[in-house]
Each structure stands twice: as structure tokens, then as C-alpha cells.
C-alpha positions as CSV (number, residue, x, y, z in Angstrom):
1,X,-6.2,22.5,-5.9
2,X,-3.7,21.5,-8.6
3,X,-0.3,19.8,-7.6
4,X,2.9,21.8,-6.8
5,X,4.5,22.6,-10.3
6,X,7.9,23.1,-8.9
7,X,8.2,19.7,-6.9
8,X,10.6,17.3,-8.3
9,X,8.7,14.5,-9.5
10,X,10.3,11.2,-8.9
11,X,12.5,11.5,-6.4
12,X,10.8,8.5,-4.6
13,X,10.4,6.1,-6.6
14,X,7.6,3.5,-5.8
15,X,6.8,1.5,-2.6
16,X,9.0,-0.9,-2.0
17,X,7.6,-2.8,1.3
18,X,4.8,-2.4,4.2
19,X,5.6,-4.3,7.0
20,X,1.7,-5.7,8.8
21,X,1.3,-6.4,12.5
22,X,-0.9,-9.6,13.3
23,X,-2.1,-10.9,16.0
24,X,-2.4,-14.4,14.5
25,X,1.4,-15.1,13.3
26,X,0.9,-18.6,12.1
27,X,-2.6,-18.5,10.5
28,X,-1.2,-14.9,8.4
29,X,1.4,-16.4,7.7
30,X,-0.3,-19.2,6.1
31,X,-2.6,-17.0,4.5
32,X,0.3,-15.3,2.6
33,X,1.5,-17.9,1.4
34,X,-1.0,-20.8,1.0
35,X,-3.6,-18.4,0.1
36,X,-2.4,-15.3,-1.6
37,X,0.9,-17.2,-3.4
38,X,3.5,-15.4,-1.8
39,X,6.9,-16.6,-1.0
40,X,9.1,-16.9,2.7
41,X,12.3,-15.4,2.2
42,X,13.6,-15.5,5.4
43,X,13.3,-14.6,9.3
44,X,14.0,-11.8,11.9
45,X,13.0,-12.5,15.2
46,X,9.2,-12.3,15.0
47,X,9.2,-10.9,11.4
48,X,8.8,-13.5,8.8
49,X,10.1,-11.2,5.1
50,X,7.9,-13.0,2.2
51,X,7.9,-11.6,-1.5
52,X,5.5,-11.5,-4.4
53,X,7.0,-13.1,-7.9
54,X,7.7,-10.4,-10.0
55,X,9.0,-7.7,-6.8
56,X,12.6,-7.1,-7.3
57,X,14.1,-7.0,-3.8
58,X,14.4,-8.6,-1.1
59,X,10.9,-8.9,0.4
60,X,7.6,-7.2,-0.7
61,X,5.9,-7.6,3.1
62,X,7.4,-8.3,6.5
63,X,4.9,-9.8,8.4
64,X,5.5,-9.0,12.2
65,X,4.1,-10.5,15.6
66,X,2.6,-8.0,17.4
67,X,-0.3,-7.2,20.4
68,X,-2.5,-5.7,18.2
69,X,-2.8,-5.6,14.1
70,X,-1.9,-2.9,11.7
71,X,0.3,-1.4,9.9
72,X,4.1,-0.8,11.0
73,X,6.5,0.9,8.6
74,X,6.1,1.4,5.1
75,X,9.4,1.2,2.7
76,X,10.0,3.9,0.1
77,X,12.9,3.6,-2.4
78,X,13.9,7.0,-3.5
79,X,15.3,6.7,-7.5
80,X,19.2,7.7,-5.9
81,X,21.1,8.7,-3.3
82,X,21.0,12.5,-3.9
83,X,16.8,12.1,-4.2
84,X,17.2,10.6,-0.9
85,X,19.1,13.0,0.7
86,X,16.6,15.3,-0.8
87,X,13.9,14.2,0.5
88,X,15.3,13.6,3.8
89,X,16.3,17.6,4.0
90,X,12.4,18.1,3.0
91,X,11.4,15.8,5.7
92,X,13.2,17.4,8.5
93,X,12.2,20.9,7.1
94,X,8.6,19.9,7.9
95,X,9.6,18.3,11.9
96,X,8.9,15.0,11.2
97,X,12.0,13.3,10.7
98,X,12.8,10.7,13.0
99,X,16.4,9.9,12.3
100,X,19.1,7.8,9.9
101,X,18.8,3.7,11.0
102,X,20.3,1.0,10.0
103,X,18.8,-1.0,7.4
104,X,16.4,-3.8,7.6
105,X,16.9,-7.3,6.0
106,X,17.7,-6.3,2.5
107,X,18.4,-2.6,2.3
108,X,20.9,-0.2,3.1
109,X,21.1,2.8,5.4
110,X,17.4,3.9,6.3
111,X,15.8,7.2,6.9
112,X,12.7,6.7,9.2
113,X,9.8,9.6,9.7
114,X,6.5,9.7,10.1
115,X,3.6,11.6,8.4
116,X,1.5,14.1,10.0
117,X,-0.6,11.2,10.9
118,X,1.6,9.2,12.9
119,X,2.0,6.5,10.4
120,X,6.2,5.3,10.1
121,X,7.6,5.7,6.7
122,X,11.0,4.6,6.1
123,X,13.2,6.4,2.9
124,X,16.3,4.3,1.4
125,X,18.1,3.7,-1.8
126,X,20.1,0.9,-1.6
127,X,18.5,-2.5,-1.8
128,X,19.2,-5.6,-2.4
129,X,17.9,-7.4,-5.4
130,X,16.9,-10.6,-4.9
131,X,18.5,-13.6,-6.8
132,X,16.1,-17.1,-7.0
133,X,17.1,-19.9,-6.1
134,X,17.1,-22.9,-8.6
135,X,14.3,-24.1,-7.5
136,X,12.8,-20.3,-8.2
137,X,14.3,-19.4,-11.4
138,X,12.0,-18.2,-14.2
139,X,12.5,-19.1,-17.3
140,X,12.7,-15.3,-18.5
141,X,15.2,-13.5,-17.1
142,X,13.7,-10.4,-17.4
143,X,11.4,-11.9,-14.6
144,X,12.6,-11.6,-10.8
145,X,11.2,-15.1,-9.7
146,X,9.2,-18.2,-11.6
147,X,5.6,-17.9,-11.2
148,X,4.5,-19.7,-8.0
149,X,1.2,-21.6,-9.4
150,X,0.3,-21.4,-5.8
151,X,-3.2,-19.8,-4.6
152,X,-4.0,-16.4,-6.2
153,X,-0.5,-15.7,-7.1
154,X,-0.6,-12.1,-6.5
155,X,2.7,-10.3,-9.0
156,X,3.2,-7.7,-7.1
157,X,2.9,-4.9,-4.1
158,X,0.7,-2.2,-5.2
159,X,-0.1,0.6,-3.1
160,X,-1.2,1.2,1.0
161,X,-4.2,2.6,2.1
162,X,-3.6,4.4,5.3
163,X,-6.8,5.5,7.5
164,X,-5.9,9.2,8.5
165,X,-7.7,12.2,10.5
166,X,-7.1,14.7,8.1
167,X,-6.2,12.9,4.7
168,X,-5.4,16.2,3.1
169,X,-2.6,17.4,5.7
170,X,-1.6,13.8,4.8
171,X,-1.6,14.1,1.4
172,X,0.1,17.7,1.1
173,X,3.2,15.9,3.2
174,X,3.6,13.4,0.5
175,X,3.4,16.5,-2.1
176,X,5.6,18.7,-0.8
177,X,8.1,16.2,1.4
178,X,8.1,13.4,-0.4
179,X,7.9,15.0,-4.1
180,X,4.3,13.1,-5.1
181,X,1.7,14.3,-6.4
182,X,-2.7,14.3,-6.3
183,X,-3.8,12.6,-8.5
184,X,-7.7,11.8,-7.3
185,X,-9.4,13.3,-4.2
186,X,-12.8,13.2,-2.4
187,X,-14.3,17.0,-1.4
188,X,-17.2,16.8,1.3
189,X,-20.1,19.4,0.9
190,X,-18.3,21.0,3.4
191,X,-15.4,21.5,1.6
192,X,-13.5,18.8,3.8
193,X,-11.2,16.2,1.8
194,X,-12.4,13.3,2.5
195,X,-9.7,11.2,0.4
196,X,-6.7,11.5,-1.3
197,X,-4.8,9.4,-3.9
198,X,-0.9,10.0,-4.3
199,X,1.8,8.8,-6.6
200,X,5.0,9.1,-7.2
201,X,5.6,7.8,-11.2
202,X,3.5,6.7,-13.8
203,X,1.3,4.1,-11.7
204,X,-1.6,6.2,-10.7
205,X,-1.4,6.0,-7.4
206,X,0.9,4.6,-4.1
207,X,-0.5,5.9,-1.0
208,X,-3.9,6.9,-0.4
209,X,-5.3,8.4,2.9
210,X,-9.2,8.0,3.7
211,X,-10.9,10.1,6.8
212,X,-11.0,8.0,10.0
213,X,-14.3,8.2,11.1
214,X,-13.5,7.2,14.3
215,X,-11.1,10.5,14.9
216,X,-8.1,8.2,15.3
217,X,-4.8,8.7,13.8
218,X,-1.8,6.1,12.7
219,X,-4.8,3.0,11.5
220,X,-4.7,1.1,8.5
221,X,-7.6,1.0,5.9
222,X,-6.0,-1.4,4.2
223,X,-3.0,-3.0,2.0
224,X,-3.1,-3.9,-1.7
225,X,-1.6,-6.7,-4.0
226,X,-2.1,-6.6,-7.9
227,X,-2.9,-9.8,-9.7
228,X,-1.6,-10.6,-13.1
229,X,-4.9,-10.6,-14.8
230,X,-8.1,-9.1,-13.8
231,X,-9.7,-13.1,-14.1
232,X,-7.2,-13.8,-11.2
233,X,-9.2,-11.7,-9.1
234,X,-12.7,-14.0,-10.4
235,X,-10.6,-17.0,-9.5
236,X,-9.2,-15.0,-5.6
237,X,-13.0,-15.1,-4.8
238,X,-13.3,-18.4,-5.3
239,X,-10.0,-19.3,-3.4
240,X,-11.0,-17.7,-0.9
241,X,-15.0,-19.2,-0.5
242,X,-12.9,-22.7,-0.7
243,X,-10.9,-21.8,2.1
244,X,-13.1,-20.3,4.2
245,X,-11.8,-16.6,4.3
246,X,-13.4,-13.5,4.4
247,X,-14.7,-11.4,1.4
248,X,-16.0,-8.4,2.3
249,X,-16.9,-6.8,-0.9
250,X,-16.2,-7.4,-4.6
251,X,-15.3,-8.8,-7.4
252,X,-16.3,-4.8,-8.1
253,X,-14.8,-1.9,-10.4
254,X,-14.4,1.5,-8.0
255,X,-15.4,4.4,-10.4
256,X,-12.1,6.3,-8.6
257,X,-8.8,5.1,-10.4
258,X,-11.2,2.5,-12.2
259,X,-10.1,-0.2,-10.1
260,X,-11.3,-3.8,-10.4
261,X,-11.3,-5.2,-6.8
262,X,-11.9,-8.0,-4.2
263,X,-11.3,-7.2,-0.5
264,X,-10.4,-9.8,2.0
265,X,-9.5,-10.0,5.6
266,X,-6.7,-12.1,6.5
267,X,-7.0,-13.9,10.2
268,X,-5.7,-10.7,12.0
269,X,-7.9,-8.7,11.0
270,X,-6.8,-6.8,8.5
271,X,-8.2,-5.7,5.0
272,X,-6.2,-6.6,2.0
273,X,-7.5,-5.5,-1.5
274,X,-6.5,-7.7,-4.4
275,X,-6.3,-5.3,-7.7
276,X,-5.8,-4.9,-11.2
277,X,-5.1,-1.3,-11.6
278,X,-2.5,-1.6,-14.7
279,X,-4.6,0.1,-17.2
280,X,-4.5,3.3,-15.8
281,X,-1.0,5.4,-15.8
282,X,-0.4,9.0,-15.9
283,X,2.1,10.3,-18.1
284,X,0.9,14.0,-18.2
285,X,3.7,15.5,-15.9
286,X,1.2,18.7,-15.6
287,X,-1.4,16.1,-14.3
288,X,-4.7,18.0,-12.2
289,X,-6.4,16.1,-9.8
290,X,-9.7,14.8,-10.6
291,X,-12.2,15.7,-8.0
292,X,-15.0,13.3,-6.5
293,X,-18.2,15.3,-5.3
294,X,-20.0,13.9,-2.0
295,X,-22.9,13.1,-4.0
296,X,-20.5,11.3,-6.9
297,X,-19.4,9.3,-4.9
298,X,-22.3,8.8,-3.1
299,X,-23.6,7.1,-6.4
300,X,-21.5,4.0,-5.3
301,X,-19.0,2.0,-7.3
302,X,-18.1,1.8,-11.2
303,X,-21.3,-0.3,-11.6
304,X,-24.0,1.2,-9.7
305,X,-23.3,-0.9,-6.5
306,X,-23.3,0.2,-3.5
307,X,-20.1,0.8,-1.3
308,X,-20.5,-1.6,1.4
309,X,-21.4,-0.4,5.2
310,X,-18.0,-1.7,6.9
311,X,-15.8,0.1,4.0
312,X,-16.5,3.4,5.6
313,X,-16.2,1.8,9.9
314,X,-13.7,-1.6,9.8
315,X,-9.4,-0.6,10.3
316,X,-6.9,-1.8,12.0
317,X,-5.9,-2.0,14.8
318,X,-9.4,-1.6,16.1
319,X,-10.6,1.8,17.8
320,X,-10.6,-0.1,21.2
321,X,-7.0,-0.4,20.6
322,X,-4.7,2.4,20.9
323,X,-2.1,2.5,17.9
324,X,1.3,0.7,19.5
């Protein structure tokens, strides 16, 4: 199906935050930051707000307390206020709008919905851009923060995977309420999309949804944080065999987006991918999405390999927990 030709393209521009739930508040949070390179910039309550080096704002993740693990709400900056208020009229045109809140540590007044899913999203456009310390600095100032040196020193945010029971009602609410677009999809045998990658600029995609195939709704598949280099992601593997944590699967290449990957699980249980997507943009504003047969994709990664068992069964929180 090709993307809407009439939406306005840009409105939102890029992800600006997820916030994860853990069960294990000390041990992610060490994760983060010993592990992954990330950087504390302050505290809410149970929420610790850390940042990646080269994120503008305030905070790239809030990392929240919780019962169960998961995703909470996921931050969207819309390019300026009259995009916002666009999209916000879209939103509540297709029922689910939750309201106008006030911001969270570092942005202005917030628009909160959810998508057809049950996953929150939250919509702003003011923001506050974060100023190092001295001890922070870079020596660029074209750079938002000095490189950290510290673990796999991740650069930046890159996109959420969200587990979904229909990935294409999903996807069509980004399209036509959010103002993305398709740009790579998965089509069953049985005609059923079975995946969908959105974006919203050049960067090939933001937000994916992948079919639950539990029959669940609101789970998390899984977040994403792109490394500098694709070596850095060599290096992440052994970082992480060093300090004991999980790899599931990679260093790989997926064949969709042409993604070099590793995926981890940090203490709580959820999967974080660790990516170096940056060769692939999309500057064709007539862009059609490319289409993944089940037997494609079947064929396994970029490289032959297999796509590993718990890829398709392991979210958060887990299907014995109901979604707070």
C-alpha cells in the first residue's frame, strides 16, 4: 500500500525520549550508565532522567521504578508549535487523545495519547536543551556533551520497537495522526502485516510495531541506542561477555533497514538493541514501502543467519503480567 501523499511530512520531528519501567531500579540503573555509557541528569521521585552524549535535551531515557518492566511513555517533539497543534487536532479526530499535561523534567506543555495499541505517546515542542557542565563540555561546540569514554558509549536514542496486536492499525495511526510514513513492512501469506517500520524525517525509521504473538497489546519488543561506529557494537559484545550481561543475538546485519545489531537484556528484563543504522536515510519524499514476503524473511538475517527463537516470543512486561 503506498504512504498517504497528502500527509504533511515532518510535523513530528524525531523521538525525543522513552521512558522504561524496571523492576530492578539499581542494577538498570547501573547498567545505563556503567555499561551502556550514559549519563544521570537528575531525579523525580522514582524516575532517574539519564542522557546519551550527543542527545540535545534534557534526557534521552527516564528510567522509572515500577511492579513490572516495559515501556511507559514515549516523547515526540513535533518540528513547532502549529505542527503540534496539528497533530494534536489529528489525534483527537481518531479518539485517542488523552489530554494537554504539564510537562515532564525538561519540556514544556505535553499532549499525551495513546495508539490503537494502548502504548502512551506524549507530543510537545518546547524543550529544553541541555547545557554541560564543565566537567561535560566537549571540545566542539557543535557537540551537545564531551564523549563519556565510559562503557559502550552509545551517541544517541534511535528508534522503539513496540510489540503490537495489529502492527498495521498501528502503523496507519502514526501515518495518518502523527504525519509518518511506511517505509518497510512484513506481509504474511495471509495477507496479514506482520511488521511495520515508521519515520518521521530522513532517518529511516522511529517507531516500528511487530505482531505480538501472544495476542497482548501495550508490550515492548524492545528499545534501541545507536553507537558511533559500527566497531562499537564488536567492542558492546565484548563489554558485555566481561560483565556478565545478556546477549541474545548478534553482532548481526538484519536484511530489513540493513541494520548492524547486538541485542541485550538489561537486569529487568528488557531487550535493548545497540545499532548502527546511519547509512541508510530516505530523502525521496514520494518514498514506497518496501515489502518483506513471509518466505523473505523467513531466509533469516543479512547474512544467512538465522533469526533467533526468543526474537519472535521474549517482551516486556511478560504475558503473565498484565500491562500496568
Amino acid at each position: 500500500m503506498p504512504n498517504r501523499p497528502n500527509v504533511l511530512l515532518h510535523d513530528i520531528a524525531h523521538v525525543g525520549h522513552v521512558e522504561l519501567l524496571t523492576t530492578e531500579p539499581e542494577r538498570s540503573l547501573d547498567f545505563f550508565v556503567r555499561i551502556l555509557g550514559l549519563t544521570e541528569n537528575g531525579a523525580d521521585g522514582d524516575s532517574v532522567y539519564l542522557r546519551t552524549w550527543d542527545d540535545y535535551e534534557h534526557h534521552s531515557l527516564k528510567l522509572t521504578a515500577a511492579a513490572k518492566s516495559g515501556v511507559g511513555r514515549t516523547g515526540l517533539r513535533a518540528s513547532s508549535q502549529e505542527a503540534l497543534d496539528r497533530r494534536v487536532a489529528a489525534v483527537e479526530a481518531a479518539g485517542l487523545g488523552i489530554g494537554w499535561k504539564d510537562g515532564d523534567v525538561g519540556i514544556g506543555p505535553t499532549y499525551l495519547c495513546r495508539d490503537p495499541d494502548g502504548h502512551e505517546i506524549e507530543l510537545y515542542w518546547e524543550t529544553e536543551r541541555f547545557q554541560p557542565p564543565e566537567s561535560l563540555r566537549p571540545a566542539l561546540k557543535n557537540q551537545a556533551q564531551a564523549y563519556p569514554g565510559r562503557g559502550v558509549s552509545v551517541r544517541r536514542l534511535d528508534h522503539v520497537n513496540y510489540l503490537a496486536k495489529d502492527p498495521a492499525v498501528n502503523g496507519d495511526f502514526i501515518c495518518d495522526a502523527l504525519g509518518g510514513r511506511v517505509t518497510e513492512q512484513i506481509r504474511l501469506d495471509s495477507g496479514q502485516i506482520s511488521g511495520q517500520w515508521t519515520n518521521f524525517a530522513q532517518k529511516s525509521y522511529d517507531l516500528v510495531y511487530a505482531a505480538d504473538r501472544t495476542g497482548s497489546m501495550g508490550r515492548l519488543h524492545h528499545i534501541a541506542f545507536a553507537t558511533d561506529t559500527r566497531e562499537d557494537i564488536l567492542r558492546a559484545a565484548d563489554i558485555a561477555l566481561d560483565n556478565g550481561v545478556f546477549i541474545e543475538t548478534g553482532p548481526h546485519k538484519h536484511a530489513i533497514q540493513q541494520t548492524f545489531f547486538l541485542y541485550l537484556y538489561e537486569p529487568a528484563g528488557n531487550r535493548i538493541e545497540l545499532c548502527n543504522p546511519t547509512a541508510r536515510l530516505i530523502f525521496a519524499p514520494d518514498w514506497e514501502p518496501i515489502t518483506w514476503s513471509e518466505a523473505e524473511r523467513a531466509k533469516g538475517q543479512a547474512w544467512g543467519l538465522q533469526t533467533i527463537a526468543s526474537f519472535h516470543t521474549h517482551g516486556t512486561p511478560p504475558v503473565d503480567q498484565p500491562h500496568p
